[in-house]
N, C-alpha and C positions, 0 to 999 in steps of 0.2 A: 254780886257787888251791889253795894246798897246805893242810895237815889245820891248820897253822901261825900262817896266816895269816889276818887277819878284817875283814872287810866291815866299817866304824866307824857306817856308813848302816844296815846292816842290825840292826847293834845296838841302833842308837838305836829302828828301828821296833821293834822286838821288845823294846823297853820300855818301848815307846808302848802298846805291844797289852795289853804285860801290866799296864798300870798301869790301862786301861779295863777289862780284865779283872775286874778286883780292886773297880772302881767295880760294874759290871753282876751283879757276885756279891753286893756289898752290899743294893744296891737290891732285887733277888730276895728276898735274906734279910729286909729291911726289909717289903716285900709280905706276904710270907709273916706272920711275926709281926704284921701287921695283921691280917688275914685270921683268922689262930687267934684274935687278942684279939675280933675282933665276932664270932666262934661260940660265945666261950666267955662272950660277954654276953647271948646268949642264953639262954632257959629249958633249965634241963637235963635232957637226956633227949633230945630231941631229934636226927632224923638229920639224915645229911650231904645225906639230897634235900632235906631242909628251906630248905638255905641256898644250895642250886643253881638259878640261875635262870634258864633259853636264851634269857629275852627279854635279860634284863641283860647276858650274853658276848655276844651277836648284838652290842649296842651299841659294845662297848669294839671286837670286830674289824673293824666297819666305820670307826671311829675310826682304829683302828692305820692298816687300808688307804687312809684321808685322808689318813693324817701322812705316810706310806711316801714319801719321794722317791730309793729307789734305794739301792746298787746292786742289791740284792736283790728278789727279786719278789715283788709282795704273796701271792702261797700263801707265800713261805719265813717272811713275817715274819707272817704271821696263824698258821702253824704252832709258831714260835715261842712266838707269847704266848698261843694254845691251850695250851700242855706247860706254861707258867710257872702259867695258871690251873687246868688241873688236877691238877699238884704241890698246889698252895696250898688246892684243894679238899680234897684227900685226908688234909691232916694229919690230922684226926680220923679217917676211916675210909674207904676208896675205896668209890666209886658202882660198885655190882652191876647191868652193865648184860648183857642179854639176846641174842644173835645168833644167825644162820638161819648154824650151824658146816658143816664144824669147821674148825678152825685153817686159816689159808693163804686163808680166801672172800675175794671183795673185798666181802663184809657184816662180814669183822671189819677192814677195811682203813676203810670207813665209819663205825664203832666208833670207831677212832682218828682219825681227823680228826676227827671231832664231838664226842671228849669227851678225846682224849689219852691217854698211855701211862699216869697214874696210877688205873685205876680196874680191877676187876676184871670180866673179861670173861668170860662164860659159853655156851659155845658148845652148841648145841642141836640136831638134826638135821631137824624140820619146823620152819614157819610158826606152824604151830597152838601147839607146843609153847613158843615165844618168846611169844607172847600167853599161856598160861595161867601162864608162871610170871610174867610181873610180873601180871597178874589176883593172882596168889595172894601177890604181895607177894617172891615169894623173887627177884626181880630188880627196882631202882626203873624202870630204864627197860628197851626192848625196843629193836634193830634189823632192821628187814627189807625187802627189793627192795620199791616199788612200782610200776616203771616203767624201761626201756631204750629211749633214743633209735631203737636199730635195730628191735629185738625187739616193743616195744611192753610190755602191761602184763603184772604179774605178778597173776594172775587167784586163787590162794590167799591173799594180801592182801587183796583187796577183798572175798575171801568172808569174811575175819575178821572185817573192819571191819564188817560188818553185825550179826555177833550179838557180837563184843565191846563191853564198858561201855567200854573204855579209848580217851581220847582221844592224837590226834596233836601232838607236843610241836614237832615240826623235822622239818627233812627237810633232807636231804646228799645234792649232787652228784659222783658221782665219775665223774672219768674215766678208762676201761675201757680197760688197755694187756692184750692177749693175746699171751703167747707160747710159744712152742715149747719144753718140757720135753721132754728124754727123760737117759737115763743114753748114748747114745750121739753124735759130732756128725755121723756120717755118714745124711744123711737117707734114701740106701736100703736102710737095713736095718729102716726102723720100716715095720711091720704093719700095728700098732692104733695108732687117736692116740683118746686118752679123753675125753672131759667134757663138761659140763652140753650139754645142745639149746640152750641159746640161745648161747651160747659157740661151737659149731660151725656154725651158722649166720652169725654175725658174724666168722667166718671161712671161709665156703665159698668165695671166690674165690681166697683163697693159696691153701687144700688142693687147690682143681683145679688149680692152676699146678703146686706143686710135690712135695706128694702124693697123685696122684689115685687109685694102687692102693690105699691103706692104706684101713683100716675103720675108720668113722667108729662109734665105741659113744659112747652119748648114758649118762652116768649123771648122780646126784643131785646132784654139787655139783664146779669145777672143783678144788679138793681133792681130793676121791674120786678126779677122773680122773687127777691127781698122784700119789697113793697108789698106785694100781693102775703105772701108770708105771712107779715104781720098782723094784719085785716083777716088771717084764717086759724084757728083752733088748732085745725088738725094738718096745718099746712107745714112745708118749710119751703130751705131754699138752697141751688150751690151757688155759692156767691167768695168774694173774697175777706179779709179783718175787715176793711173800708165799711161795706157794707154794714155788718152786722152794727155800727158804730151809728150810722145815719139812722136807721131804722132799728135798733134800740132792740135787738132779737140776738138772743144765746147764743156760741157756741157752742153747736152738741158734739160734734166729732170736728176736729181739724186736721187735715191735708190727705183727703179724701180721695184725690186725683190719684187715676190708678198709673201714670209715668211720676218719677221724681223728678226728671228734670225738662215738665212741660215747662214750654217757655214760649214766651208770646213777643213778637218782634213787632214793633207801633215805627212810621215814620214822622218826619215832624217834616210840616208843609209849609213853604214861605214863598216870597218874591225874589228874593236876590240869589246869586250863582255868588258862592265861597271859594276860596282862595285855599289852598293844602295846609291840609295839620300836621300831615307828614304819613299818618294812619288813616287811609279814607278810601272810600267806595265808591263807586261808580255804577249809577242804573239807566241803562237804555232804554229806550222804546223803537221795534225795528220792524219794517216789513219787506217781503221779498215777493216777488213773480212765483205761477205755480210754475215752476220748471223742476224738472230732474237736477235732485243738487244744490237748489237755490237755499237751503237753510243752511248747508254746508259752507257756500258762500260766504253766507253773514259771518259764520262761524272761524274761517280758516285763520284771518288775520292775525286774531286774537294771540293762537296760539304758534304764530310765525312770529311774532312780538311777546312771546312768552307772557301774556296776560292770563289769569287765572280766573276764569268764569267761574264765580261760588252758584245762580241759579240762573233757570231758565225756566218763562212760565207761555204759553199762549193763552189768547182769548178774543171771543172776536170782533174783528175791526171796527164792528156797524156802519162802513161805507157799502158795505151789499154784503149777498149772503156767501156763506162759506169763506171769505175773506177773512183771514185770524193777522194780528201781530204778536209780536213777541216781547214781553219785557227780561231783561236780562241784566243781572248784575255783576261785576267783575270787581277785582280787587286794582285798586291804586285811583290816583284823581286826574281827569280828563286833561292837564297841563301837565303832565307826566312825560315823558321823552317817550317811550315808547307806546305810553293807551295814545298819545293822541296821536302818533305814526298807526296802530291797529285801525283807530276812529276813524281817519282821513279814507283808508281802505276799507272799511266796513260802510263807508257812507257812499262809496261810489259802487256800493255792490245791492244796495237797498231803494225800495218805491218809498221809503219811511224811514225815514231818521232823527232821531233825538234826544238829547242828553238831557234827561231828567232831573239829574243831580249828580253831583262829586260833590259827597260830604265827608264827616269826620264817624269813624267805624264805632259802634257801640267800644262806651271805655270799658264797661263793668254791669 
């Protein structure tokens, strides 16, 4: 068809598109100026965590994923109207949320899915460090690893969670695409291939296939090992898209991870105890006596009140040695009729008791 000539079909769609266009940009605006009017009917002074609520989003995206009947797939359109709700949060001021950095982790890819591109992200280099600054207020919420499908747990986590006040707001599943960074596409000139131990473990059977001479260096974060990458010739890196993107280095192979469906669980760390989504989870922190039985104890209630224990980890207490607790998550939220009949009986059976969080269950 010549530069001349014009599709009369093609016109009509493309001012079909643009006329819904025009409608979906409305409505957005429409949201929006609702959204600033009930902030701004609010008491003033008040912040933007004020008027953020995970049980209330958890609601609307299991809604959206009800209504979804195609083409698109419920991540693209729950992704969607994630960005539409934290645009519309942000007119007053973006949520200062906390992350296990830097730039390029799949902790700040977690970050975004769970709160969207409108908030200000704060990237941090330990665990500890993302707890003590929202403790200290200078970030409203926290992100950090609790747990990988392959790997198993992330054990500076659970040591927080024991001496921090700050409760668990959410938690976000992602799934863990690793690939092969380097600045070269010839794979035998790479040496060194960089990043985090748990990264190179969830990828040890490609590295034995295809590169088994190179040296595996385990550093702090699949970032770092992207950074270092690009600074070396003969280097790469397993890292996630994010990465390759910040530090400006190739995809040579992608989704190198030897499970399909590793998948990496992050909690999101706050001040305040939530209210039922209706879908939500509940994590304890429990300790018992060494007696005959005594773990049984903790345990029986649960399942005298039909409560559905998804895990159970120990680790230990650091009030003396050999001392361990237990952190333990069940399905339903601690104001439930029967977890909080379980809880009432599991609390008078424990040296240790405490309700970490009842939040809203990963949507998607």
């Amino acid at each position: 068809m010549s530069g001349e000539e014009k599709d009369p079909s093609l016109d009509a769609i493309r001012r079909k598109i643009d006329a819904l266009d025009e409608q979906i940009q409305e409505l957005i605006s429409t949201r929006a100026r609702i959204a600033k009017d009930a902030g701004l009917t609010k008491e003033a002074g008040r912040k933007t965590v004020e008027y953020y609520r995970p049980e209330r989003e958890a609601q609307v995206l299991r809604q959206v994923i009800e209504r979804n009947k195609g083409p698109l797939r419920d991540e693209e359109m729950a992704r969607l109207f994630r960005e539409v709700m934290s645009a519309c949060l942000a007119q007053q001021e973006p949520l200062k949320i906390a992350f296990l950095g830097p730039d390029g982790t799949f902790t700040q890819a977690a970050v975004l899915k769970q709160f969207g591109h409108s908030v200000r992200a704060l990237s941090l280099p330990t665990i500890e460090e993302v707890f003590h600054e929202v403790e200290a207020g200078v970030a409203e919420f926290g992100v950090v690893p609790i747990e990988n499908s392959t790997e198993g747990t992330v054990n500076n986590t659970l040591d927080m969670l024991v001496v921090s006040p700050l409760r668990i707001c959410g938690e976000v599943e992602l799934r863990i695409r690793q690939h092969l960074l380097s600045n070269t596409d010839d794979l035998s000139q790479i040496r060194q291939v960089y990043s985090h131990q748990h990264s190179l473990s969830q990828c040890r059977t490609w590295l034995d296939a295809y590169l088994p001479d190179a040296e595996r260096i385990a550093v702090s974060s699949n970032a770092e090992g992207a950074r270092r990458a690009k600074g070396n010739t003969d280097g790469a890196a397993v890292a996630g898209g994010a990465a390759a993107e910040v530090y400006d280095l190739k995809i040579v192979v992608s989704n190198i991870e030897d499970r399909p469906d590793n998948t990496t669980r992050f909690l999101i760390i706050g001040h305040d105890a939530l209210p039922p989504s209706g879908q939500d989870k509940t994590s304890l922190l429990l300790s018992a006596g060494h007696t005959p039985g005594s773990l049984q104890k903790l345990l029986y209630p649960l399942a005298t009140h039909k409560v559905n224990m998804t895990r159970i980890e120990s680790r230990p207490s650091r009030r003396k040695k050999w001392d361990y607790v237990f952190f333990v998550d069940v399905q339903g939220h601690a104001e439930d009729e029967n977890l909080a009949a379980a809880l009432a009986e599991v609390e008078a059976a424990t040296s240790l008791f405490r309700v970490l969080g009842s939040y809203p269950k990963a949507v998607i």
